[in-house]
C-alpha positions as CSV (number, residue, x, y, z in Angstrom):
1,X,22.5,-6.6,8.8
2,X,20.6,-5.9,5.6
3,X,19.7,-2.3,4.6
4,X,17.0,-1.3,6.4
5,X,15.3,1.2,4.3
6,X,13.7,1.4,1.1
7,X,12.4,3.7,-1.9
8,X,10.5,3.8,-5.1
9,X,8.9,6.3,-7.2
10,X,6.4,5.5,-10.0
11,X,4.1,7.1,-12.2
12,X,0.8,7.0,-12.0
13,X,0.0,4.2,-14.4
14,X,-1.4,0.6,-13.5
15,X,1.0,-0.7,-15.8
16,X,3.6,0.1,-13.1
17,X,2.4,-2.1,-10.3
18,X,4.6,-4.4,-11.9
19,X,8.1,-2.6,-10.9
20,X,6.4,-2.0,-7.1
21,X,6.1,-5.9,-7.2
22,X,9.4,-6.3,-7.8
23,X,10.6,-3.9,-5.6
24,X,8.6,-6.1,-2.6
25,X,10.1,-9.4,-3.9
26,X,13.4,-7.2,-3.5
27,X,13.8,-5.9,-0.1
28,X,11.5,-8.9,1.6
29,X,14.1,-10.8,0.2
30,X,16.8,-9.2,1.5
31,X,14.9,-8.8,4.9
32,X,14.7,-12.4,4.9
33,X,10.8,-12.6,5.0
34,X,9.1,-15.9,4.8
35,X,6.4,-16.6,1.6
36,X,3.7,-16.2,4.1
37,X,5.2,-12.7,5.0
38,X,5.7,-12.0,1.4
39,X,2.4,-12.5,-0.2
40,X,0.9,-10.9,2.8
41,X,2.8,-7.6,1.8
42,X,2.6,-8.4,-2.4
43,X,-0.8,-8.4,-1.2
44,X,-1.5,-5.2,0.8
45,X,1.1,-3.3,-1.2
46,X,-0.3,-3.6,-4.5
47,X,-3.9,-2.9,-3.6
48,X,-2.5,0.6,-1.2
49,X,-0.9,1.5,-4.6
50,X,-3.6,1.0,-7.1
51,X,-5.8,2.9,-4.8
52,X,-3.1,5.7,-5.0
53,X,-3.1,5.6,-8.5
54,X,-6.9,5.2,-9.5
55,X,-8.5,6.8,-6.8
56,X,-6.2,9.1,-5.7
57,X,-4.1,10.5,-8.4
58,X,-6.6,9.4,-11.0
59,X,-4.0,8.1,-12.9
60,X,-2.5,11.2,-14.2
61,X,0.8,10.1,-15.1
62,X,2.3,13.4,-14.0
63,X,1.7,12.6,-10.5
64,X,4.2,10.3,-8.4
65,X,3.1,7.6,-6.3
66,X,6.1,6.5,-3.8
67,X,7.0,4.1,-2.0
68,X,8.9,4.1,1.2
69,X,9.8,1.1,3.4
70,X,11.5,0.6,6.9
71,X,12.4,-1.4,10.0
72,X,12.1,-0.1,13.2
73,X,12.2,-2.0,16.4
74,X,10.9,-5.4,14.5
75,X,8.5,-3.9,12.3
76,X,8.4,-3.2,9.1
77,X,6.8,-0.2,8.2
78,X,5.4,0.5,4.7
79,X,4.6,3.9,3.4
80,X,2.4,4.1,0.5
81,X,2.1,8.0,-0.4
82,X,0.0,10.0,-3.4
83,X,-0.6,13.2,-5.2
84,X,-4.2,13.0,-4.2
85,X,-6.9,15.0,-2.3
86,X,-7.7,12.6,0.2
87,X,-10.5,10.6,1.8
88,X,-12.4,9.9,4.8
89,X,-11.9,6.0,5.4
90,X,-14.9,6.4,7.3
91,X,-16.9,6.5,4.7
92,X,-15.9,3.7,2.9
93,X,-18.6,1.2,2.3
94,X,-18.0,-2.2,4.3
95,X,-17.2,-5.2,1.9
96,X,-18.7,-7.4,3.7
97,X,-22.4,-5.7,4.2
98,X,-24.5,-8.2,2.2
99,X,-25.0,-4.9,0.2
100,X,-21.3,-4.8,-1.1
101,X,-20.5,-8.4,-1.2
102,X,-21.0,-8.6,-5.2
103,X,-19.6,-4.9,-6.1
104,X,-16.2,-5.1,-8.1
105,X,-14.2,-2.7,-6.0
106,X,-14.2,-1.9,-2.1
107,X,-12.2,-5.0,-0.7
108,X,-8.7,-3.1,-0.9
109,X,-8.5,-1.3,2.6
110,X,-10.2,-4.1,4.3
111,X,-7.9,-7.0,2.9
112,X,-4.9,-4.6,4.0
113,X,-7.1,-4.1,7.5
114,X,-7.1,-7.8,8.2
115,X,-3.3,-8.9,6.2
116,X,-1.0,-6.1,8.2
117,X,-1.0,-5.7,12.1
118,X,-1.9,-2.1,11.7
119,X,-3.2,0.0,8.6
120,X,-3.3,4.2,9.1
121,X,-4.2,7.0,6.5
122,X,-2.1,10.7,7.1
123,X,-3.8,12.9,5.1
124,X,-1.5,16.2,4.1
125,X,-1.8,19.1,1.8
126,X,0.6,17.2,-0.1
127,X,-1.5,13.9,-0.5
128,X,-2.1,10.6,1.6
129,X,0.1,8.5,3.1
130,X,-1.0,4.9,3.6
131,X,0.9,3.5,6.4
132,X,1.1,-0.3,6.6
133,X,2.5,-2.0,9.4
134,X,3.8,-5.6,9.6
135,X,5.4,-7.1,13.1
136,X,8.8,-9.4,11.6
């Protein structure tokens, strides 16, 4: 049986979301995850943690964005957590109002929405926790 939990810590700099790629090519990998199942999660992973580091911790390099990944009961559970204030994802605009179809940013949450089987926010004094879900 593979190791069934996972851990990263980056700073906040976009030029990281390199080394959290890697780390999802690592443990899928070792999970045993089909390409489907891994460009679903390259996918949703990436965008939960540039909006941790952009939106969220602004990309002050001082803050930490981690990561934190395991397998309970057949699903894989992905916790993408920030330094950040937090945010209501209410009141995020839809990307697909005819409104937003043509702005650059916005697609993020509802890409991860539609790719994982179930997407929640936990919003603490400590930051947010984006909690991705995948059934394997």
């Amino acid at each position: 049986m593979p190791e069934t939990h996972y851990h990263i810590e980056i700073e906040s700099d976009p030029n990281n979301l390199i080394t959290v790629e890697e780390f999802v090519n690592y443990f899928a990998k070792d999970l045993g995850l089909n390409e489907e199942q891994l460009a679903t999660l390259l996918l949703a992973v990436t965008e939960a943690t540039t909006n941790a580091i952009i939106h969220a911790n602004k990309s002050n390099q001082s803050k930490l964005v981690k990561v934190d990944v395991k397998v309970e009961n057949s699903k894989l559970i992905i916790k993408v957590i920030d330094e950040g204030k937090g945010f209501n994802p209410s009141e995020i605009p839809d990307p697909t109002q005819p409104e937003n179809i043509l702005k650059d940013s916005g697609r993020g949450m509802y890409l991860m929405k539609v790719y994982m089987d179930d997407l929640k926010y936990n919003v603490t004094s400590e930051g947010t926790e984006t909690i991705l879900t995948m059934n394997i």
